[in-house]
DRENPA-3360 file (N, C-alpha, C; in nm, 2 decimals, always signed):
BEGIN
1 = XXXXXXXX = -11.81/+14.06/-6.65/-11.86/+14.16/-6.57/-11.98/+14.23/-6.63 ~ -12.06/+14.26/-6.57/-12.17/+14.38/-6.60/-12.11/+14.51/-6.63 ~ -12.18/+14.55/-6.72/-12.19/+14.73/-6.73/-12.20/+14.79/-6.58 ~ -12.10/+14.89/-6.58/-12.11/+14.96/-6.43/-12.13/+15.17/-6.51 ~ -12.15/+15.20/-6.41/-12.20/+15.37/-6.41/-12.06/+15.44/-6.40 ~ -12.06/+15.51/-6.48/-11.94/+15.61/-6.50/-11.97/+15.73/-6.49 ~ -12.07/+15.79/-6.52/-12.15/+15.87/-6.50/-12.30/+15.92/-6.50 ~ -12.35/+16.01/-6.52/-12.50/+16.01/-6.49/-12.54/+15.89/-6.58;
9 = XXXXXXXX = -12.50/+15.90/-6.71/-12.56/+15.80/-6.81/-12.45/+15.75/-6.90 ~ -12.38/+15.73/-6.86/-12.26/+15.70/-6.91/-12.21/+15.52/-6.86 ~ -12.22/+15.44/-6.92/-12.19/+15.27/-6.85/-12.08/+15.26/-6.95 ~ -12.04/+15.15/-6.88/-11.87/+15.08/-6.94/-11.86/+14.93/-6.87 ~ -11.82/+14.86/-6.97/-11.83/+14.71/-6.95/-11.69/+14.67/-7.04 ~ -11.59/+14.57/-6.95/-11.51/+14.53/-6.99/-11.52/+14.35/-7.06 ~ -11.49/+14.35/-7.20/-11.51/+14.27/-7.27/-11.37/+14.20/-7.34 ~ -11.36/+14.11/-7.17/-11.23/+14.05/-7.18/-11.08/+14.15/-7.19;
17 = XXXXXXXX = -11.07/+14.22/-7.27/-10.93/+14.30/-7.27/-10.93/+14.45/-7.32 ~ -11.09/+14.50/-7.36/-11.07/+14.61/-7.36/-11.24/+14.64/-7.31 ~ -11.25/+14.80/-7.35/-11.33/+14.83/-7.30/-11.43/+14.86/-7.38 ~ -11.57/+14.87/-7.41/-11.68/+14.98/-7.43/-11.79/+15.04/-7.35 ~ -11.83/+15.18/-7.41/-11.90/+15.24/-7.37/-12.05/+15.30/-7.41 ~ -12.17/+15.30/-7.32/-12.30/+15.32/-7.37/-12.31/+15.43/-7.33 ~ -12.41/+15.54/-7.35/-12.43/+15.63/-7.36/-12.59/+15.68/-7.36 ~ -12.66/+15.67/-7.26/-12.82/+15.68/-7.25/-12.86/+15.64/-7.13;
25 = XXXXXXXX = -12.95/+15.69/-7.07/-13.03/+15.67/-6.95/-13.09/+15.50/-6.99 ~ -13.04/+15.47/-6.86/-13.16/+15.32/-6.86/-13.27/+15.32/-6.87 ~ -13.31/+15.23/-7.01/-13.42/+15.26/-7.03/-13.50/+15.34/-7.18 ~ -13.33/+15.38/-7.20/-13.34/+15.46/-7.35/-13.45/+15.40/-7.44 ~ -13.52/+15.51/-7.50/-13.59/+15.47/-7.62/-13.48/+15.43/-7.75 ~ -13.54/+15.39/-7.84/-13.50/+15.35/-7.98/-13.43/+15.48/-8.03 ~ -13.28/+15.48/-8.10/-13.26/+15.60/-8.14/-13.18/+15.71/-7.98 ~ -13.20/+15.68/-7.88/-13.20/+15.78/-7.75/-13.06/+15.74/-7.71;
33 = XXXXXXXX = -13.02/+15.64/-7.76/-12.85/+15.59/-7.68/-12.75/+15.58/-7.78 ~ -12.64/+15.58/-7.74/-12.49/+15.52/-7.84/-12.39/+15.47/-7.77 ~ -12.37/+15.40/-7.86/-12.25/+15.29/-7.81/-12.10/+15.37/-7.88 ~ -12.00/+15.34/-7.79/-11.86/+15.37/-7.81/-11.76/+15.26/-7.82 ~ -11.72/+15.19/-8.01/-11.63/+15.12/-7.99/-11.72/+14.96/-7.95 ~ -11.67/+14.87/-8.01/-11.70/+14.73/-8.03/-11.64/+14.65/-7.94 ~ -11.51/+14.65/-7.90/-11.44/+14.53/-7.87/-11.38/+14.47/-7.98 ~ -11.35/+14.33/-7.91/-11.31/+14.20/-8.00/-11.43/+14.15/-8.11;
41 = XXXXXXXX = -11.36/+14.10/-8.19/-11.42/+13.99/-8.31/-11.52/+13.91/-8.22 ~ -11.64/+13.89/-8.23/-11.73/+13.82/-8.18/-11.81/+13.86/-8.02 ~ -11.79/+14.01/-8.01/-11.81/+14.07/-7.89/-12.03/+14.11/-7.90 ~ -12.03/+14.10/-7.99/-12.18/+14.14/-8.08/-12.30/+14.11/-7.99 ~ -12.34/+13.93/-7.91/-12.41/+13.92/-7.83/-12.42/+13.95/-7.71 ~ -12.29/+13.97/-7.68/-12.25/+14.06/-7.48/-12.27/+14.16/-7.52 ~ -12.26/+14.28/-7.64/-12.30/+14.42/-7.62/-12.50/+14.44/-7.64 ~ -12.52/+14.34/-7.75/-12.66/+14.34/-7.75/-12.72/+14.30/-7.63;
49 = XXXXXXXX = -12.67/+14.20/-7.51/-12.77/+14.20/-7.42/-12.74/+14.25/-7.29 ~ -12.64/+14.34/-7.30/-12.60/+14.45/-7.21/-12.70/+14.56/-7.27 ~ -12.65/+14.59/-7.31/-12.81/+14.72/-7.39/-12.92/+14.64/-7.35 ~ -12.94/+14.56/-7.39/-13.10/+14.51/-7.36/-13.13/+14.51/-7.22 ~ -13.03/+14.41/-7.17/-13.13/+14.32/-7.00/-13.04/+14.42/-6.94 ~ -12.90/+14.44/-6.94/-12.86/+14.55/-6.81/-12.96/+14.71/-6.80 ~ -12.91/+14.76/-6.91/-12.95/+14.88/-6.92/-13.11/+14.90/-6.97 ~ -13.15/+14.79/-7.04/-13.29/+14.81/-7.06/-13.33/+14.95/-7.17;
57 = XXXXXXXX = -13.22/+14.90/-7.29/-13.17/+15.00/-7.40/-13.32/+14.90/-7.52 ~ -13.44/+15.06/-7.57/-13.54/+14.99/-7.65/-13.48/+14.97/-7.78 ~ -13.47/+14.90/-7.84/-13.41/+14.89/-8.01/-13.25/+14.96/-8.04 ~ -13.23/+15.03/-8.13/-13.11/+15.05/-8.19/-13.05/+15.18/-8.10 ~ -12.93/+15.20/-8.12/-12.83/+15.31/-8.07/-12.90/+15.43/-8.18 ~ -12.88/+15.53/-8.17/-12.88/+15.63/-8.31/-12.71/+15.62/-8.37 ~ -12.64/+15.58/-8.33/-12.50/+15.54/-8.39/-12.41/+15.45/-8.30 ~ -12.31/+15.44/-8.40/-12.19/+15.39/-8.31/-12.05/+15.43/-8.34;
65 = XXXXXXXX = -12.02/+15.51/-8.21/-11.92/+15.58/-8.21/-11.78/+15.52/-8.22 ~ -11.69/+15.54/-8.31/-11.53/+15.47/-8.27/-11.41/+15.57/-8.26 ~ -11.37/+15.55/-8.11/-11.22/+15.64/-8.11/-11.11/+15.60/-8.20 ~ -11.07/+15.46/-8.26/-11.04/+15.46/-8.33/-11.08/+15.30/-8.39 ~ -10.97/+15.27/-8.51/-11.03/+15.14/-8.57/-10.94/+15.03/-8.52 ~ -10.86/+15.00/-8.43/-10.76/+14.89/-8.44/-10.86/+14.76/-8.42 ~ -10.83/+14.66/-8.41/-10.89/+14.51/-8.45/-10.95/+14.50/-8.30 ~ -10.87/+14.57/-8.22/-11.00/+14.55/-8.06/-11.10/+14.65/-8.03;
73 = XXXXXXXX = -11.09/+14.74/-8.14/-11.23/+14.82/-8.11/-11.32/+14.82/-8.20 ~ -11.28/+14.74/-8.31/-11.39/+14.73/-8.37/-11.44/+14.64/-8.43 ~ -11.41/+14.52/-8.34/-11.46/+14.36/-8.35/-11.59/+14.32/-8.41 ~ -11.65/+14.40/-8.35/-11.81/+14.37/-8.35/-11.89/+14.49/-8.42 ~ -11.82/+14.57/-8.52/-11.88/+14.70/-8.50/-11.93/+14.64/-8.68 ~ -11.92/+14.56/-8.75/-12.00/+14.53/-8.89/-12.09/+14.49/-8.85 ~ -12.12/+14.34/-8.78/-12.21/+14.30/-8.75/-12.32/+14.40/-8.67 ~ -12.27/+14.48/-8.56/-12.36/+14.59/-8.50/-12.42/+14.66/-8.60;
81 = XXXXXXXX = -12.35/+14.69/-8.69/-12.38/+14.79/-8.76/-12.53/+14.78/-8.88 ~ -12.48/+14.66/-8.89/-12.65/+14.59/-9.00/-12.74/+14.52/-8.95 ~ -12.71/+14.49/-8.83/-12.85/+14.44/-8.73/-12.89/+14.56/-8.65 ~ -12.83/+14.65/-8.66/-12.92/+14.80/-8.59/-12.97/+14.88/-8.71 ~ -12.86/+14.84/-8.83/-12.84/+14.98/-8.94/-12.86/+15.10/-8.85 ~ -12.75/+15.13/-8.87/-12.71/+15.23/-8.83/-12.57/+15.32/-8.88 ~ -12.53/+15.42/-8.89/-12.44/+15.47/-8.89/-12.26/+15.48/-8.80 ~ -12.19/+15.43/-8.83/-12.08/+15.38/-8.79/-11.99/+15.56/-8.79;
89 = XXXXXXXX = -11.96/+15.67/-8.68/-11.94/+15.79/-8.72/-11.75/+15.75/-8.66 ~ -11.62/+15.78/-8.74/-11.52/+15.82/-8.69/-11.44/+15.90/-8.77 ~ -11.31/+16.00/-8.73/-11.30/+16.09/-8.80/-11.24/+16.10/-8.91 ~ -11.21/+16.21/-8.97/-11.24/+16.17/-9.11/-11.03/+16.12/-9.15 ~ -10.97/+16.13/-9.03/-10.84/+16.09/-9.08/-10.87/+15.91/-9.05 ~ -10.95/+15.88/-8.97/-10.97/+15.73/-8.96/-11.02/+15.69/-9.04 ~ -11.14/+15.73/-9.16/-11.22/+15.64/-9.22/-11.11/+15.56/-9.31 ~ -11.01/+15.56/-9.37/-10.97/+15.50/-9.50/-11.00/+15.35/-9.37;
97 = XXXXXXXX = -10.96/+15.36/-9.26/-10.93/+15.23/-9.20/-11.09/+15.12/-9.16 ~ -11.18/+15.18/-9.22/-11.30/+15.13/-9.21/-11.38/+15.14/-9.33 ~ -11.28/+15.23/-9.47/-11.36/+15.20/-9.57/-11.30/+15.12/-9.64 ~ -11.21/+15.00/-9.65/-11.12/+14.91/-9.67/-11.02/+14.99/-9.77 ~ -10.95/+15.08/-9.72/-10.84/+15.17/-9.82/-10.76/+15.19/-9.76 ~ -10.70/+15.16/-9.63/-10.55/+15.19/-9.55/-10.61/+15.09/-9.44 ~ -10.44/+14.99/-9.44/-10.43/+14.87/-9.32/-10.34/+14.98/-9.23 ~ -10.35/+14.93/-9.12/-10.26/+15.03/-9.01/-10.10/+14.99/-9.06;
105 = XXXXXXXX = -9.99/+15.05/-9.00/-9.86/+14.96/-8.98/-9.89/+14.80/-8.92 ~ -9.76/+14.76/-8.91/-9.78/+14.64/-8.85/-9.72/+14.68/-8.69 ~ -9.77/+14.60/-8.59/-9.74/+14.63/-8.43/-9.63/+14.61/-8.44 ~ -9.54/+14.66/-8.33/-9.40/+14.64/-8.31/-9.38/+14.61/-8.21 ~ -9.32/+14.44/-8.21/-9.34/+14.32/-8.05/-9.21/+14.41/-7.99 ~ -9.12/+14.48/-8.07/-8.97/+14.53/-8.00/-8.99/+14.63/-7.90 ~ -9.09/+14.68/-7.88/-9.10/+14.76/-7.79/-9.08/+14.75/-7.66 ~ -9.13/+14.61/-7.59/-9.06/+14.56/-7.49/-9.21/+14.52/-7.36;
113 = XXXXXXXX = -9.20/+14.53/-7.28/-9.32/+14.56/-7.15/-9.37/+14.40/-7.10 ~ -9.38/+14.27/-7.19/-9.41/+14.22/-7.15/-9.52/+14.13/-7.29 ~ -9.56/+14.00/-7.23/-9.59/+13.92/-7.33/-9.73/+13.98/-7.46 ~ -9.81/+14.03/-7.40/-9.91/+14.11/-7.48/-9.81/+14.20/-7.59 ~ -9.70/+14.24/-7.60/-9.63/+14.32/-7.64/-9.54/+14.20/-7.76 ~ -9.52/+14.10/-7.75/-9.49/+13.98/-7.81/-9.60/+13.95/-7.90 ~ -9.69/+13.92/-7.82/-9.85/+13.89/-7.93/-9.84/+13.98/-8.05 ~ -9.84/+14.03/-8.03/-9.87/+14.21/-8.13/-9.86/+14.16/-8.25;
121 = XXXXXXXX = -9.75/+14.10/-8.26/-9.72/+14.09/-8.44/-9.88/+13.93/-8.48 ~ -9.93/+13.87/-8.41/-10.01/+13.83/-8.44/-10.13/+13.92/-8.51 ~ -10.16/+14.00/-8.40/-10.26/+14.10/-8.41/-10.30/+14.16/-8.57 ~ -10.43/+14.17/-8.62/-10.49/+14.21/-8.71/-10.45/+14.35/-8.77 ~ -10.44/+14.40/-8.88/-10.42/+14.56/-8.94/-10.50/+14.55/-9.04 ~ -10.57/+14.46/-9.10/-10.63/+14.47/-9.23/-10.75/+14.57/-9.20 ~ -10.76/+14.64/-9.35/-10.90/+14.76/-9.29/-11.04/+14.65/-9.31 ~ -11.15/+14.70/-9.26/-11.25/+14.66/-9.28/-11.33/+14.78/-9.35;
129 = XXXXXXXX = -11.42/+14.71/-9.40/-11.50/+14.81/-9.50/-11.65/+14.79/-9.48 ~ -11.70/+14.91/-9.40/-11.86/+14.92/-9.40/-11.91/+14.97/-9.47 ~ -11.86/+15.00/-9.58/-11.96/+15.06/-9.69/-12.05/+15.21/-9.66 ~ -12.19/+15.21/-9.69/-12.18/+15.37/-9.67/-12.28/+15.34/-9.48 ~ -12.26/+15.24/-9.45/-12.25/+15.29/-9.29/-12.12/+15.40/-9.23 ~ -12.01/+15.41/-9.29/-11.92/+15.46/-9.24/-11.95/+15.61/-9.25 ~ -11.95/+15.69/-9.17/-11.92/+15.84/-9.15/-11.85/+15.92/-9.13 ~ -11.79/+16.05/-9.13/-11.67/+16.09/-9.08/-11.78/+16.20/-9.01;
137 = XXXXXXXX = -11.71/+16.22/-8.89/-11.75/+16.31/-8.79/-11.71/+16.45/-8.85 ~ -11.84/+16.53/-8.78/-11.86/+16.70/-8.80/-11.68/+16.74/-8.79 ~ -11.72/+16.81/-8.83/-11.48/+16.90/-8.88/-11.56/+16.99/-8.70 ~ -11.65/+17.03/-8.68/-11.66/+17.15/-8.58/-11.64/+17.06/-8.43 ~ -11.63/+16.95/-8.42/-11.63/+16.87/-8.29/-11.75/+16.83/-8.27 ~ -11.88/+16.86/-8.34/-11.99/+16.80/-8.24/-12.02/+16.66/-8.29 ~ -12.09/+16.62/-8.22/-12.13/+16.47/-8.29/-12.25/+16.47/-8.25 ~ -12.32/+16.39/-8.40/-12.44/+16.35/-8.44/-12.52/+16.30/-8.31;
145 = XXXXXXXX = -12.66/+16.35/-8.29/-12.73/+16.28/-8.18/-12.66/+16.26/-8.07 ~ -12.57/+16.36/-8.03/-12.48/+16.37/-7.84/-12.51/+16.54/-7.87 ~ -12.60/+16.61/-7.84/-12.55/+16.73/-7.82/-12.52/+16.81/-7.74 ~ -12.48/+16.75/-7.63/-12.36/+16.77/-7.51/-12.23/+16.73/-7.54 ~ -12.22/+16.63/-7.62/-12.08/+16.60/-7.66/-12.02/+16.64/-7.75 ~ -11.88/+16.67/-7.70/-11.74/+16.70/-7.85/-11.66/+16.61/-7.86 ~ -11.63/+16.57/-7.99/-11.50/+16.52/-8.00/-11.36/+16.61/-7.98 ~ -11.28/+16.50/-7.97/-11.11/+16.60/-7.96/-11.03/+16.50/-8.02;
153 = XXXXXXXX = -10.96/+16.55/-8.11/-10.86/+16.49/-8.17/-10.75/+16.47/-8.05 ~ -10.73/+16.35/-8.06/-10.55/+16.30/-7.98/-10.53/+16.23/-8.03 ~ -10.43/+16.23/-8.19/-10.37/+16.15/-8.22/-10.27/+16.08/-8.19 ~ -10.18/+15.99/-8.29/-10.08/+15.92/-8.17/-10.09/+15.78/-8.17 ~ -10.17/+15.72/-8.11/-10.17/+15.56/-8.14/-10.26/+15.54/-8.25 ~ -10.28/+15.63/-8.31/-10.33/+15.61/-8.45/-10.37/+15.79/-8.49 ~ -10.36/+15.79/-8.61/-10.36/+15.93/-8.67/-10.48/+15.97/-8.67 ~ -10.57/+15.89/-8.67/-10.72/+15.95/-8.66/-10.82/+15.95/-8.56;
161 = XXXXXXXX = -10.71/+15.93/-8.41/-10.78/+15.88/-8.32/-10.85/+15.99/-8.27 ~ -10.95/+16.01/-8.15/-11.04/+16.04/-8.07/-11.08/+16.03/-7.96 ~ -11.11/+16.12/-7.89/-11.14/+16.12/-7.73/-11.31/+16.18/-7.78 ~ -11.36/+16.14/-7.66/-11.51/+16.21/-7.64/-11.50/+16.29/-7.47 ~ -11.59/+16.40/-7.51/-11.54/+16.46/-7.38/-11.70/+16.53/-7.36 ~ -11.75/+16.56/-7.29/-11.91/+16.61/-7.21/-11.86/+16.73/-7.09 ~ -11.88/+16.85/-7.15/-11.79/+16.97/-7.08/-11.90/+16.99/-6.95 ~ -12.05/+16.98/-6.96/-12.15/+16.93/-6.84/-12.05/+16.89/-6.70;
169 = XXXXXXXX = -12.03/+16.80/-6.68/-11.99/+16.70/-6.59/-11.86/+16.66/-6.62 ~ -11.77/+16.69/-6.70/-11.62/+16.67/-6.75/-11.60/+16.53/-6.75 ~ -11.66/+16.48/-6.76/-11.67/+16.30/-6.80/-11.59/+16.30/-6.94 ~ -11.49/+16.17/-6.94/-11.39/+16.19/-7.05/-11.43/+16.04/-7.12 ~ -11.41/+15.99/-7.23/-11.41/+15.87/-7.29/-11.25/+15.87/-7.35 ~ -11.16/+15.82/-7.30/-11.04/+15.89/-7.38/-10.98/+15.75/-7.46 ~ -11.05/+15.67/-7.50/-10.97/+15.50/-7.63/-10.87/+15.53/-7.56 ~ -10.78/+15.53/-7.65/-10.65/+15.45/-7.63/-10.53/+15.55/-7.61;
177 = XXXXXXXX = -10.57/+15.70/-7.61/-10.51/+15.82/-7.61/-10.39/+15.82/-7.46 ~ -10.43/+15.77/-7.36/-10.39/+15.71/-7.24/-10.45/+15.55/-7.19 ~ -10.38/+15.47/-7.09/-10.49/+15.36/-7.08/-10.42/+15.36/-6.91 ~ -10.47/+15.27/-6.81/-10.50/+15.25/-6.67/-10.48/+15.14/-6.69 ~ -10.38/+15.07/-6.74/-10.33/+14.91/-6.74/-10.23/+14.89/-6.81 ~ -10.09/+14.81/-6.77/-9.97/+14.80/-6.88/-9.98/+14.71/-6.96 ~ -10.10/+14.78/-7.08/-10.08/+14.68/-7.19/-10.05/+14.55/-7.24 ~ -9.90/+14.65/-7.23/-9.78/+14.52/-7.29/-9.76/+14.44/-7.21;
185 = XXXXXXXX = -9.83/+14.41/-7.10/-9.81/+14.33/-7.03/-9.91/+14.17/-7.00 ~ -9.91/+14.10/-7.06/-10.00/+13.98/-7.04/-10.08/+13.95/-6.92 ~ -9.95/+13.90/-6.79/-10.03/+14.01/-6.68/-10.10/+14.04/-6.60 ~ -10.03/+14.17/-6.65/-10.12/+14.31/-6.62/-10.24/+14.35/-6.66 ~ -10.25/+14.26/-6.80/-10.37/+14.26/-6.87/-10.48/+14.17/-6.80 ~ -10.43/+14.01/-6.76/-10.50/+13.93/-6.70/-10.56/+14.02/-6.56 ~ -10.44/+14.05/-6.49/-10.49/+14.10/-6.36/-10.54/+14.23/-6.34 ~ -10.57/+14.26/-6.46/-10.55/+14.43/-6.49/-10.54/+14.51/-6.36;
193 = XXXXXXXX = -10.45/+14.49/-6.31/-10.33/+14.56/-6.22/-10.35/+14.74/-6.26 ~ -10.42/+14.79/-6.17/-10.45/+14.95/-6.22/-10.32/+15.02/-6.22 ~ -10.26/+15.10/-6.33/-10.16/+15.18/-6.29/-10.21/+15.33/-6.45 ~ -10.14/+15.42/-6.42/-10.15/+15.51/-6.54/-10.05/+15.46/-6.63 ~ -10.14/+15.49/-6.75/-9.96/+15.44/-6.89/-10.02/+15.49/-6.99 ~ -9.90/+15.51/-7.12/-9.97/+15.59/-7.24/-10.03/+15.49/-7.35 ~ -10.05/+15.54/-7.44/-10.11/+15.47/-7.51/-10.05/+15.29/-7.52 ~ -10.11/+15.19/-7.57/-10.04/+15.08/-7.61/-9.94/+15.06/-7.66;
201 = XXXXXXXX = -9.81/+15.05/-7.63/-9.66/+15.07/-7.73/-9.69/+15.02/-7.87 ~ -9.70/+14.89/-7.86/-9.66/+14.84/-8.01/-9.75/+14.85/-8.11 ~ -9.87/+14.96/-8.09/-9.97/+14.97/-8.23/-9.97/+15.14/-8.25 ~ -9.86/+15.22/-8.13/-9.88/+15.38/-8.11/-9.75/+15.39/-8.23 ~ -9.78/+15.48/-8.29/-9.67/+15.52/-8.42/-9.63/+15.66/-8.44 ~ -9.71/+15.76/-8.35/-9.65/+15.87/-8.34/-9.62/+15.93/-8.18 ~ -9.51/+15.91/-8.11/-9.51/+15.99/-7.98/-9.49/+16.08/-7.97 ~ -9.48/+16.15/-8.04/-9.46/+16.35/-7.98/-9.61/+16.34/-8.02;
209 = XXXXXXXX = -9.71/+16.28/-8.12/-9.83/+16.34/-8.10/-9.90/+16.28/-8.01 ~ -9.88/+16.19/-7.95/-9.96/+16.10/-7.82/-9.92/+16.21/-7.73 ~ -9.81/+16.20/-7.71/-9.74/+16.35/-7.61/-9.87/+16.47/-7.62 ~ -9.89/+16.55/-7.72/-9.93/+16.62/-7.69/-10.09/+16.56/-7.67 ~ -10.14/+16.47/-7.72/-10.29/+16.42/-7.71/-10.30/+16.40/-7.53 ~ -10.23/+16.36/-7.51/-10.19/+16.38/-7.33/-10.26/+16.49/-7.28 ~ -10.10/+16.56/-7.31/-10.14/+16.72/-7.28/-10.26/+16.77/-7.27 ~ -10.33/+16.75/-7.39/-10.47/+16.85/-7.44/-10.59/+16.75/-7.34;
217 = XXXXXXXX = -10.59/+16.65/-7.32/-10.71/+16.58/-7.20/-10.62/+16.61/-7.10 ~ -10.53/+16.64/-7.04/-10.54/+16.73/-6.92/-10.58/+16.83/-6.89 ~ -10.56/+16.94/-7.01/-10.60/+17.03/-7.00/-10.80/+17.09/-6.99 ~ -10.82/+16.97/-7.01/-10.98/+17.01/-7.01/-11.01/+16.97/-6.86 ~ -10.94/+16.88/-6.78/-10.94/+16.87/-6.63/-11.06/+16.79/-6.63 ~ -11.08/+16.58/-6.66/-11.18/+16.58/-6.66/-11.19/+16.53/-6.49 ~ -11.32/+16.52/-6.48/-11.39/+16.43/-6.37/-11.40/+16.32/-6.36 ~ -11.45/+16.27/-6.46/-11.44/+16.11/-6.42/-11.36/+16.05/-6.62;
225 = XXXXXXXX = -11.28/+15.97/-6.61/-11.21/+15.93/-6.78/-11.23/+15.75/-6.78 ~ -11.24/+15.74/-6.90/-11.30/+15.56/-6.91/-11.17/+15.58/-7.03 ~ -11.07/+15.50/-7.01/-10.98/+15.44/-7.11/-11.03/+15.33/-7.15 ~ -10.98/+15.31/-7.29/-11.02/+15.16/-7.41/-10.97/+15.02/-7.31 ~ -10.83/+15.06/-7.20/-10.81/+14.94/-7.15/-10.78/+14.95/-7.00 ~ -10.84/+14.89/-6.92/-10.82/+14.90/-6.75/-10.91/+15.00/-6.71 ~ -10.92/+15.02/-6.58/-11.03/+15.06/-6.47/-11.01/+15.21/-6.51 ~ -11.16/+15.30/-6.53/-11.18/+15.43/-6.49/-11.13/+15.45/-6.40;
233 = XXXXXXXX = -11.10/+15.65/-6.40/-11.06/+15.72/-6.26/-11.16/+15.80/-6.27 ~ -11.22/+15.81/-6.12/-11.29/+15.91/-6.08/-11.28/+16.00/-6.01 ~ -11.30/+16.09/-5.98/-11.26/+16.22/-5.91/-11.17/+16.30/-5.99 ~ -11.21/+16.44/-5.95/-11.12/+16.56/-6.06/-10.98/+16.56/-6.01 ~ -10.97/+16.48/-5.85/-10.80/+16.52/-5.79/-10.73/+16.38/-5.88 ~ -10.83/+16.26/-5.85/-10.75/+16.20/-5.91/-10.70/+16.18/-6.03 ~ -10.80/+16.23/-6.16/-10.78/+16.25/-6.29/-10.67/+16.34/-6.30 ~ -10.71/+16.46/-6.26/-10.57/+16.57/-6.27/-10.42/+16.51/-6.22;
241 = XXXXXXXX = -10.42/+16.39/-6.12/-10.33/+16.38/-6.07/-10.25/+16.31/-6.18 ~ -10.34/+16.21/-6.18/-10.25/+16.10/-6.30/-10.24/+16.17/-6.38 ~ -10.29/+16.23/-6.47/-10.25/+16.30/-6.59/-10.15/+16.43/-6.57 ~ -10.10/+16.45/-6.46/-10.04/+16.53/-6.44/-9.87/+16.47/-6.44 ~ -9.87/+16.34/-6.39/-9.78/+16.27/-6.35/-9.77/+16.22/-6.50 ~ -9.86/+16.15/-6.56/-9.83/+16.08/-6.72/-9.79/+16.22/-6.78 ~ -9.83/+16.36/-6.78/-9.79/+16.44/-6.87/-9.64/+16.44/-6.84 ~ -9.59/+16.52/-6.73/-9.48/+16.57/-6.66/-9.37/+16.42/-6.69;
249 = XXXXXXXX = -9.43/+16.32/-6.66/-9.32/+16.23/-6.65/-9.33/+16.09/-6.81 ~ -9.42/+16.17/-6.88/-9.43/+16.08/-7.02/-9.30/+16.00/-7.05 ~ -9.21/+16.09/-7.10/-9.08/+15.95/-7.11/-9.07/+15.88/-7.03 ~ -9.04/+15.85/-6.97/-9.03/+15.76/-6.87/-9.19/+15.66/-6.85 ~ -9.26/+15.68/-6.87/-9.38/+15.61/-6.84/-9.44/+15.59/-6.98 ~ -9.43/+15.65/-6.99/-9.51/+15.57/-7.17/-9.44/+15.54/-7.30 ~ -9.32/+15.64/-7.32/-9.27/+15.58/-7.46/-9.13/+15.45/-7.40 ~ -9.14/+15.38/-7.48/-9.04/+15.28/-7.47/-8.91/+15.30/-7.55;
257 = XXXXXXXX = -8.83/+15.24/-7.49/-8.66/+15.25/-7.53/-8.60/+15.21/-7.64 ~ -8.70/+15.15/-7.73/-8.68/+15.10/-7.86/-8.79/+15.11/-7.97 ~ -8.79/+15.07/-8.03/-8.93/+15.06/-8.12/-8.90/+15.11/-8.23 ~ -8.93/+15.04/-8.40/-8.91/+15.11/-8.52/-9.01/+15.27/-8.50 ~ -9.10/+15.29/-8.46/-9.19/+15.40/-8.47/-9.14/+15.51/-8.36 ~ -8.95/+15.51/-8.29/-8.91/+15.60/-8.24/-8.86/+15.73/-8.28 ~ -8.78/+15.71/-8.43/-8.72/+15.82/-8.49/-8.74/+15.96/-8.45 ~ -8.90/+15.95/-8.53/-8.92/+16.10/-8.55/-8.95/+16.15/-8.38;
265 = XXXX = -8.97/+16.10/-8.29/-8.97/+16.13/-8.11/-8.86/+16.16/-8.12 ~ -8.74/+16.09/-8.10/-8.65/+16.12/-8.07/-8.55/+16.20/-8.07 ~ -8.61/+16.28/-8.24/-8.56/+16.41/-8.32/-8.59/+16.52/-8.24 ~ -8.73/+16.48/-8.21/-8.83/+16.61/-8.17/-8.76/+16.63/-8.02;
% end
């Protein structure tokens, strides 16, 4: 698929199983755009000539943004990273996982949902190491070269994760903090079957903090939200809605009935 409009200047292109996002008027000068999040291992030439021939992006990003580091968001983000040179910015609880100093857990296939949820224990944890392209983002929320944009911590399917949020136009970028497809489901994944669901079971390790990372992107009420996997929602009724329904009815919709990474949920 092509890059489609999410917002004024906001595109998103799904690359095979998950998502990224650009950030610049078509047409961007050198330096004038950024990318959100890599994809898969070998995603490098579909994001370069999506910038280029779709959007008609001149030369390099001024960075590249990651909500967080798991093996499908940041496939492609070394190679991006030294053919643009550029700065690689995520927050500072993520970097060990991109300065090669902490592998994630390992996925947990027990969680249940369906064959993608099986795969898991295949799936990569080792850290990658960019050297001093890696950044840790401003502690105050802003980020480098967006200065419309804030970050928001929603941890949860990873401790150092990230939302991007644009209070202008309430345009959400939210990874993997929620997603619009059942994951664990092979599928669901294939047909990406639109439905609300929380984060990915078998790589999320903390659910009372996904829970509240929920919570907190509701509460900003966006307008339009691009999750890491399955179709954007647009409109403020519909965004409020579903997140209203994923907040209110979380257990039941997002945490699963088993999983080593239940404990400390289940205390809480």
């Amino acid at each position: 698929m092509r890059a489609e409009r999410l917002a004024r200047d906001v595109y998103w292109k799904r690359l095979l199983i998950v998502n990224v996002a650009f950030i610049g008027e078509p047409g961007a000068k050198d330096g004038e755009w950024a990318l959100v999040d890599t994809g898969l291992a070998y995603s490098e030439e579909a994001i370069v000539r999506e910038a280029r021939d779709r959007l008609g992006y001149q030369g390099a990003p001024s960075c590249i943004l990651l909500t967080h580091a798991h093996f499908d968001h940041v496939g492609a983000v070394r190679e991006l990273s030294k053919r643009w040179d550029v700065p690689v910015y995520a927050s500072e609880k993520e970097l060990p996982h991109i300065t090669g100093k902490a592998a994630y857990p390992t996925p947990d296939p027990s969680v249940g949902g369906g064959g993608m949820a099986r795969l898991s224990v295949l799936f990569p944890t080792k850290a990658i190491d960019l050297g001093d392209k890696a950044r840790a983002l401003p502690a105050d929320g802003s980020i480098p070269g967006l200065p419309e944009w804030r970050w928001v911590a929603t941890p949860g399917h990873s401790d150092g994760h990230i939302s991007l949020f644009r209070e202008s136009d309430r345009t959400l970028i939210a990874g993997d903090a929620f997603v619009t497809v059942h994951q664990e489901s092979l599928s669901g994944v294939l047909m990406q079957r639109s439905a609300i669901h929380g984060p990915p079971a078998y790589l999320t390790t903390d659910w009372e903090a996904a829970r509240r990372s929920v919570e907190a992107l509701r509460a900003l009420r966006p307008h339009a939200a691009l999750t890491g996997h399955g179709v954007p929602v647009v409109g403020e009724y519909d965004c409020s809605l579903l997140l209203d329904i994923l907040t209110e009815k979380f257990e039941d919709i997002a945490v699963p009935r088993q999983g080593k990474f239940l404990d400390r949920h289940r205390r809480t």
